[in-house]
Residue, then its C-alpha position, 0 to 999 in steps of 0.5 A: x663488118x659487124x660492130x664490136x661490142x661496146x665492152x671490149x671497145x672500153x677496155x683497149x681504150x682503157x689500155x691504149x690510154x696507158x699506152x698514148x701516155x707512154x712518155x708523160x713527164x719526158x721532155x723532149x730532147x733531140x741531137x740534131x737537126x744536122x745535115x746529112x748523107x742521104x746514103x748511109x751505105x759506104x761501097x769502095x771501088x771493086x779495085x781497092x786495096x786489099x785492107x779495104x776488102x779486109x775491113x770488107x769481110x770483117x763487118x760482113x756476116x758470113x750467111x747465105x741470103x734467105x727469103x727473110x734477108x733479101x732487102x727491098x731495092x728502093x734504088x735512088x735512080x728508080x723513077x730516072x725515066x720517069x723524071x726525064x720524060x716530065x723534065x723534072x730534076x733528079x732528086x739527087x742533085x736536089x735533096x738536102x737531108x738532116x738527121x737527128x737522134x731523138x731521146x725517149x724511154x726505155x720503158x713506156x709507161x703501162x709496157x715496162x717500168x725503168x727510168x732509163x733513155x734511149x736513142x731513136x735515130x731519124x732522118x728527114x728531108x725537110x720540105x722546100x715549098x711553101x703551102x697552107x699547112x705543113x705536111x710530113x710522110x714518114x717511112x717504114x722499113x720492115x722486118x722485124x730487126x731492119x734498119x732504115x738504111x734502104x728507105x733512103x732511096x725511096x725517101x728523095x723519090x717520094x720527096x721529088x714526086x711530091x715535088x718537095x711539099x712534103x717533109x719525108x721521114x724515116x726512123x731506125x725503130x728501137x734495136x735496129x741500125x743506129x738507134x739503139x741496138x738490141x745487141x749482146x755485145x759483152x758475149x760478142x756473139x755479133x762481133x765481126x770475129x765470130x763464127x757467122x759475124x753480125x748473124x747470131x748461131x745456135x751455140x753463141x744464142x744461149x750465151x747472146x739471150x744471158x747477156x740481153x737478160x743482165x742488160x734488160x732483165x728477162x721480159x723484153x717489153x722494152x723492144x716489143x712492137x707496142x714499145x716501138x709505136x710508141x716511139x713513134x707515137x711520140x716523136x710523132x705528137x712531140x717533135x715541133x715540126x711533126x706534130x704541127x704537120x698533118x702527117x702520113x704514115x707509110x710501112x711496107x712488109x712488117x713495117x705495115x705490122x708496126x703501122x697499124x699497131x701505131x693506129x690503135x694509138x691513133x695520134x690526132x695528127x696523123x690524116x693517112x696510113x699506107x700499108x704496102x704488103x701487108x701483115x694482117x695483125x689479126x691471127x684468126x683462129x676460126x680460119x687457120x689459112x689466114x693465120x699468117x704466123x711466120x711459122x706458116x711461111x712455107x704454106x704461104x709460099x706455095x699457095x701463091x707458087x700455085x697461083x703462079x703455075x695457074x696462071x702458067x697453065x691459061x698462058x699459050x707460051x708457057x703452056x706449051x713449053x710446061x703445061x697443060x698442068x704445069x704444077x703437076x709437071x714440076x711434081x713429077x720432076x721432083x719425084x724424078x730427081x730424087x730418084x737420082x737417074x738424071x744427070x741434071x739430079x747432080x747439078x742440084x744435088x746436096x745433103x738433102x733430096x733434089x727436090x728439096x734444094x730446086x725448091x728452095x732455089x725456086x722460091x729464091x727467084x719467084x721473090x723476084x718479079x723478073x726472075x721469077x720468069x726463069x722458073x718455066x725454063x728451069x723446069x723445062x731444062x731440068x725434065x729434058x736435060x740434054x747436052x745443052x740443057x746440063x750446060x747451061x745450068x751448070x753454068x747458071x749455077x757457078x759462082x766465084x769465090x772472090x771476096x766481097x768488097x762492101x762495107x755496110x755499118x747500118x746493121x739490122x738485129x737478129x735479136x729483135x727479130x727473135x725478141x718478136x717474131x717468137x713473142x707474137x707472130x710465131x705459132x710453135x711447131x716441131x721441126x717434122x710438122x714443118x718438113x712436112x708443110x715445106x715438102x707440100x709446096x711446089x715452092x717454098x723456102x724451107x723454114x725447117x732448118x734449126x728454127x724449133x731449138x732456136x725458138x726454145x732457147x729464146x721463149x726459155x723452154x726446155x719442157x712440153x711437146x714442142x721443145x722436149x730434147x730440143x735445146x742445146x742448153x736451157x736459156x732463161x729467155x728474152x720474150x714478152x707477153x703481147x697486150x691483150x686487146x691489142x694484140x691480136x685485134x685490128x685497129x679501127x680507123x682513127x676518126x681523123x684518118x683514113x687508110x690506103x692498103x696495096x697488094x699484090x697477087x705474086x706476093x710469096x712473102x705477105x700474100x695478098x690474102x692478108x690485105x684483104x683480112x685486114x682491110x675487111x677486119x678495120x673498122x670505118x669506112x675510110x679505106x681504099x683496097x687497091x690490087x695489082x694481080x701480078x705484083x709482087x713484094x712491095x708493090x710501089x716497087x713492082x707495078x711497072x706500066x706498059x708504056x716505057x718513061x710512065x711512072x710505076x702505078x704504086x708510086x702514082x696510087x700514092x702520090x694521089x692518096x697524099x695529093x688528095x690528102x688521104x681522101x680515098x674518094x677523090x684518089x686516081x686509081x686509073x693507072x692500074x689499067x695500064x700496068x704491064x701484063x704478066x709474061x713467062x717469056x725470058x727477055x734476051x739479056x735476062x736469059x743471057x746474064x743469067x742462064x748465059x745463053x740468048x734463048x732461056x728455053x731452048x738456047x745453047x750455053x755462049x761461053x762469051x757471056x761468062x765474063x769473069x769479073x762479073x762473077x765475082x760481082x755477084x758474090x760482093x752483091x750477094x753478101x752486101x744483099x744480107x746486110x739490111x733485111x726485109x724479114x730478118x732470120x738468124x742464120x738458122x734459117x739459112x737455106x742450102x748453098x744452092x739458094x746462094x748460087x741462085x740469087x746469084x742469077x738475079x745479081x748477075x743480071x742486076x749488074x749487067x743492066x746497070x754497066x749499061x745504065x740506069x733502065x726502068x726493068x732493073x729497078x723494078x725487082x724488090 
């Protein structure tokens, strides 16, 4: 890459001096260190009384899952196979972690101006061998508007495979989980009571944006991106512990977003930064198909959808039972199930065209890196649509209307999610711009629904082509500006580190073009790209390998990049030879938990498969699914009912493996 000129480089320097002097003149306060539960999560038996599974519902928002709220599935018996096979210890019976509330500014200096503190949660698990020099890995969960609750797994996983010389840390960034939380709590819009629960509706947002605007005032600098790297920057270098460590920073989804902001600050004791499916911070507008505005999700979505029926096509089995050009098969379903002369038309019919609600259905199971197999056999039942065929997929899309039973108290924020995505990531378009991309795809998630109103109410606009007539109320809003010389432009690799970027190349949500954009745009020559062709989101969770009790190829990519000490030369990559292959064939008890028959393709429905409390399983697994998002959305990109009852699919078989115990596949959907 060509250098940059020198003007511009003096300029972010100038800013980012303002920006790494945030807390000058702050001491350093913390509550803490205490031990600590290393699940933050509470889930009572399914056989509780009944004022458990009342307190249940009532901290459980009342939303569908949706593409932005599915979270990462770091389970803490992930890497069991693994740690049985090499005769290690289970990190559960190993892990001691502590926690802490760190206090640091509301405002950092050169972001906003206010005296005030807040509280910045951290949990850690202090590394138990002795070595030359400390080393510490910190966590990033994504978002934005995510808690930390679901890096917890991940933390004792990595903890034990380093085999405990490394501290491991994870953070709540500011507005999230139990650091403070960007809520409006005096309108109680996110009050167990309220129409939709912790989720923010279009009517409450008005009312929401005001009493964030008597808090905070209109400019939301105070919970920007920058505002949250520099709470790290800070805990980083100040804590005792961190910033005598050489430390390795490591976010996945849009946490690789506030990681790289991170590296413009450049923290002198950090040696290593990992992104993980990756959001390019560069929106580039000489190539709009590598602008990766979250408004573009849906053209995102299908590109790889495409990619995906490609790969159909050059597979013998799923071209014979789709192909030769599956993709263009699956088109003229869609054409013919709009037309409404199938009985199967019924099966998936609702407010909207057929087409439409088996594209969203779609995009809910290619998230999955094992439901995503379901496709093929779904297209083939719906275009042949016999007797069995109306069965089976009647009987796949069923659902119990049990209530849920889990209890979560670590909540992400649908604010923040808006206080950001709208302030930097989000390019406005009107909801007929948007109908019309989604309607482009093969699969896509349908992102249309509301956004545009909503997206007027939080910039507070009622004027201008895009929001003219939209919104329901005129707002004063709850945006920020981004920094100039920051935003917008890629960080280059701080001269003490050195950078691991992962992709995968079934990555519907951060597809891997933009891993590629931002390894290509950063600065330096420290830097290792590695891809996994079949991967899907959060590829440290989606590299299974081709022999059973090996560990996943993302986890050993890892753990030699630490190992090594960020030396991308001397890393072992060798395991990507061994991942296993993509298939497109339905594994027996996959297609029986979730399609209730033995032979996805072909097989008649089995009654026996259909075991009551199962199904009312998946709806408690369903709703506890929302709590903690990957990308947080508002309800107002809820997809249709359909889409419930399609990751319903993945939950049912989910709880089928686990009844039997812990297995290497079920731990490798995200």
């Amino acid at each position: 890459m060509p250098s940059r000129p020198k003007c511009k480089m003096i300029r972010r320097a100038v800013v980012l001096a303002a920006l790494v002097a945030a807390c000058d003149g702050v001491n350093y306060s913390i509550n803490g260190w205490y031990q600590c539960s290393l699940n933050s999560e509470f889930t009572p038996d399914e056989a509780s009384s009944t004022v458990a599974a009342d307190t249940s519902r009532a901290f459980l928002p009342n939303r569908p899952p949706t593409p932005w709220n599915r979270h990462f599935d770091f389970k803490l018996d992930a890497l069991d196979d693994y740690f049985a096979a090499n005769k290690k210890i289970k990190p559960s019976q190993t892990v001691v972690p502590e926690c802490a509330e760190v206090q640091v500014p509301l405002c950092h200096t050169g972001l906003c101006t206010s005296s005030k503190l807040i509280e910045s949660f951290v949990k850690r698990i202090p590394a138990s061998s002795s070595l030359s020099g400390k080393k510490a890995l910190f966590l990033l969960q994504g978002g934005p508007g995510a808690s930390s609750v679901n890096m917890e797994g991940l933390m004792a996983n990595l903890y034990s495979l380093l085999d405990g010389q490394f501290s491991v840390y994870t953070l709540d960034h500011r507005g999230t989980g139990r650091s403070s939380l960007l809520d409006c709590e005096a309108s109680q819009a996110t009050a167990a009571g309220s129409p939709s629960g912790a989720t923010v509706t279009i009517d409450e947002l008005p009312f929401c944006l005001s009493d964030l605007n008597y808090q905070f005032g209109l400019d939301a600098s105070a919970f920007s991106v920058s505002s949250a790297a520099a709470d790290l920057n800070y805990v980083l270098t100040t804590d005792p512990d961190l910033s005598t460590s050489d430390v390795f920073v490591y976010g996945v989804s849009y946490g690789t977003y506030l990681v790289e902001r991170l590296m413009h600050l450049a923290p002198p004791n950090v040696r290593g930064y990992l992104l993980d499916s990756v959001q390019a911070e560069t929106f580039p507008s000489s190539d709009a198909n590598l602008a990766g505005y979250y408004s573009n999700w849906d053209r995102d979505y299908g590109q790889v959808a495409s990619h995906f029926f490609s790969l159909c096509d050059a597979d013998a089995f799923c071209a014979s039972q789709i192909g030769p050009s599956s993709q263009a098969k699956l088109m003229a379903l869609y054409e013919a199930l709009d037309k409404n002369t199938s009985t199967c038309a019924t099966l998936i019919a609702s407010t909207e065209p057929p087409s439409w609600a088996l594209r969203k259905i779609f995009a809910g199971l290619f998230m999955d890196m094992d439901n995503r197999a379901l496709i093929p056999a779904i297209i083939k039942r719906l275009g042949r649509c016999n007797a069995d065929d109306v069965q089976v997929l009647t009987a796949a899309l069923s659902v119990s209307s049990a209530s849920p039973s889990t209890v979560t108290y670590v909540r992400g924020s649908d604010m923040l999610y808006n206080t950001i995505v709208f302030s930097e990531i989000w390019e406005p378009q009107t909801e007929a711009y948007l109908k019309k991309l989604f309607a482009a795809e093969p699969i896509a998630s349908g992102l249309y629904d509301g956004i545009t109103p909503q997206y007027c109410l939080v910039v507070g606009s009622a004027t201008g082509p895009i929001c003219a007539g939209q919104a329901k109320a005129k707002t004063k809003g709850f945006k920020y500006t981004p920094i100039k010389g920051v935003w917008n432009t890629s960080a280059a690799i701080p001269p003490n580190a050195s950078v691991l970027v992962l992709s995968g190349g079934l990555d519907p949500q951060t597809p891997a073009k933009y891993a590629t954009l931002q390894f290509e745009s950063m600065l330096g020559d420290r830097k290792k790209l590695v891809h996994f062709p079949f991967a899907a989101h959060g590829v440290i969770n989606t590299t299974p390998m081709t022999l059973n009790g090996s560990l996943p190829c993302g986890y050993s990519v890892i753990a030699s990049f630490l190992k090594e000490d960020g030396d991308v030369r001397s890393m072992d990559v060798s395991c990507v030879d061994g991942v296993a292959p993509l298939t497109f064939r339905v594994p027996t008890d996959l297609a029986q938990s979730t399609l209730l028959t033995s032979d996805a393709f072909d097989g008649a429905y089995d009654p026996s498969l259909a075991v009551a409390d199962k199904k009312a399983s998946v709806v408690t697994a369903l709703k506890n699914q929302s709590q903690v998002p990957l990308i947080v959305v508002s309800a107002l990109f809820g997809l249709s009912m359909l889409v419930i009852l399609a990751l319903g699919l993945a939950l049912r078989r989910q709880r089928a493996r686990l009844q039997k115990g812990p297995s290497y596949e079920a731990d490798t959907a995200p």
